[in-house]
C-alpha positions in Angstrom: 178.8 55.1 24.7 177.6 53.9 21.4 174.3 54.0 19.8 173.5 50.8 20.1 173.8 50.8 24.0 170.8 53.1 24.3 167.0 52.1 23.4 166.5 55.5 22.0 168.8 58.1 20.4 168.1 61.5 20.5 168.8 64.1 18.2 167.8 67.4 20.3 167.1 68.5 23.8 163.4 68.9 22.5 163.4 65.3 21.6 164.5 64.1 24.9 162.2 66.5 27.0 159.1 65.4 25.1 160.0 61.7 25.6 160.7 62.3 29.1 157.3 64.3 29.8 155.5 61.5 28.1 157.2 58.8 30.9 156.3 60.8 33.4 153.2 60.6 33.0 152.8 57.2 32.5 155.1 56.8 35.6 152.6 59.1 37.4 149.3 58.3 36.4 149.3 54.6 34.7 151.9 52.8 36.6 150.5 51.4 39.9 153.3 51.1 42.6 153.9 48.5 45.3 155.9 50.9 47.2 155.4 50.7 50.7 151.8 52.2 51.7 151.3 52.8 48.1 148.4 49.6 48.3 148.9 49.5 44.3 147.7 53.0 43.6 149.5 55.3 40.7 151.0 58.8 42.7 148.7 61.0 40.9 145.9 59.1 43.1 147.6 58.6 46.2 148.2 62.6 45.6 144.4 63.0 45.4 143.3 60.8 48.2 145.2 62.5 50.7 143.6 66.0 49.7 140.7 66.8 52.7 137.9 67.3 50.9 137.0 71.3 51.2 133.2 71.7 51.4 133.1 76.0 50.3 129.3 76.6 50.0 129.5 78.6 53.3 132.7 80.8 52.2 131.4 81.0 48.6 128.3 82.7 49.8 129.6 85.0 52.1 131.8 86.1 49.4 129.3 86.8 47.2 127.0 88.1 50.3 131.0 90.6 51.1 131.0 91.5 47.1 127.0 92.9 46.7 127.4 94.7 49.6 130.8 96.3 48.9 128.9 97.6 45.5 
């Protein structure tokens, strides 16, 4: 393949991972998809949505309640 067939030459590995980190994320942050049940979100946020949401003010307290008494 010649040079000219590729948009961007690298020289190293390093190169090519830091150009690839970059694109993904773009790909996974910026980029909305029209994938099927994506509704034009990015994947980081369709990630995020489908997270519960955790409500630990009980557990948080009874681990600090658990912690004064074990000292």
């Amino acid at each position: 393949m010649s040079k000219a067939a590729r948009p961007t030459w690298f020289e190293t590995v390093e190169e090519m991972q830091v150009a690839l980190e970059a694109s993904l994320v773009i790909y996974n942050t910026e980029r909305t998809h029209q994938g099927r049940g994506m509704n034009g979100r990015t994947p980081c946020r369709d990630f995020f949505d489908r997270i519960p949401a955790n409500d630990n003010s009980q557990e948080d307290t009874d681990r600090k309640t658990n912690q004064a008494d074990a000292a």
